[in-house]
N, C-alpha and C positions, 0 to 999 in steps of 0.2 A: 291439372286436375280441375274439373269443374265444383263449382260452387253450389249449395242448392239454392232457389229464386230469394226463399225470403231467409237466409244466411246476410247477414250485414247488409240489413236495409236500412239502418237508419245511418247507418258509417260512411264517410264519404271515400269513393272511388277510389281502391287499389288500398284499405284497410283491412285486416281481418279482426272478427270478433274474439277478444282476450276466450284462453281459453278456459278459467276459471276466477269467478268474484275473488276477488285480494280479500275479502272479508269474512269470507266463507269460514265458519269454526272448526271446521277440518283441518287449516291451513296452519294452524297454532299445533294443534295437537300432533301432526306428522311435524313437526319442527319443535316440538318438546322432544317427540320420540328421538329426534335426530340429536339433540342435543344430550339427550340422554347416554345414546350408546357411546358417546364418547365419554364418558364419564362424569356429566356438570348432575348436580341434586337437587339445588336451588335456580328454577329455572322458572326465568320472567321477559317476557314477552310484548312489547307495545303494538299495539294495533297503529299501522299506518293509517294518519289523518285524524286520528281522535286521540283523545287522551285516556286510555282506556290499556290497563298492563293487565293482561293474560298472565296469572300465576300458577306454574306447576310444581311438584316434587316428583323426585326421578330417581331411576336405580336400572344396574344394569344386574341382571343374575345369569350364570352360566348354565344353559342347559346341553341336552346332550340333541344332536342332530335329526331333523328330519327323518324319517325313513324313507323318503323320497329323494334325499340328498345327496347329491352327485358327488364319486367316490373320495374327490381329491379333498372335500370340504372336512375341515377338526371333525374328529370325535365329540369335542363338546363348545358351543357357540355363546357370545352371549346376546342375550334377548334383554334391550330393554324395555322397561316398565314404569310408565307415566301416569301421575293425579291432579287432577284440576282440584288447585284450593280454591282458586275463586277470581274474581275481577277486581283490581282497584284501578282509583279514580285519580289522574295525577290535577294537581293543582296548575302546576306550569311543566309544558314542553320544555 
């Protein structure tokens, strides 16, 4: 598959550009969600390279499926449900 010209120009030869920022705030919240559906409430997060914990609360609730949902999938699923409390600051790694 070709590359386009200015795709990893500043990367040295035979690297590819990551495919998204590690710091991006998206990346907490699909990773609260994820921790959520499993059942965790209290969900805290550190931001790789800084000292900086990502705080959420979490719950999962059972709804009932899709109406697009393909026939094999439960009657009712559960969907969890994630809040940002806020950022704290840690002292020491």
């Amino acid at each position: 598959m070709a590359m386009p010209e200015d795709m990893g120009r500043d990367l040295p030869p035979g690297e590819l550009q990551p495919a998204r920022n590690l710091l991006d705030p998206g990346l907490f919240r699909q990773a609260a969600l994820k921790a959520a559906i499993r059942g965790h409430t209290d969900i805290k997060l550190r931001e790789r390279g800084t000292k900086k914990l990502h705080v959420f609360t979490g719950e999962r609730v059972q709804v009932d499926k899709p109406k697009s949902a393909p026939a094999w999938m439960p009657d009712k699923i559960w969907k969890p449900v994630v809040k940002k409390v806020g950022v704290e600051t840690l002292e020491e790694v």
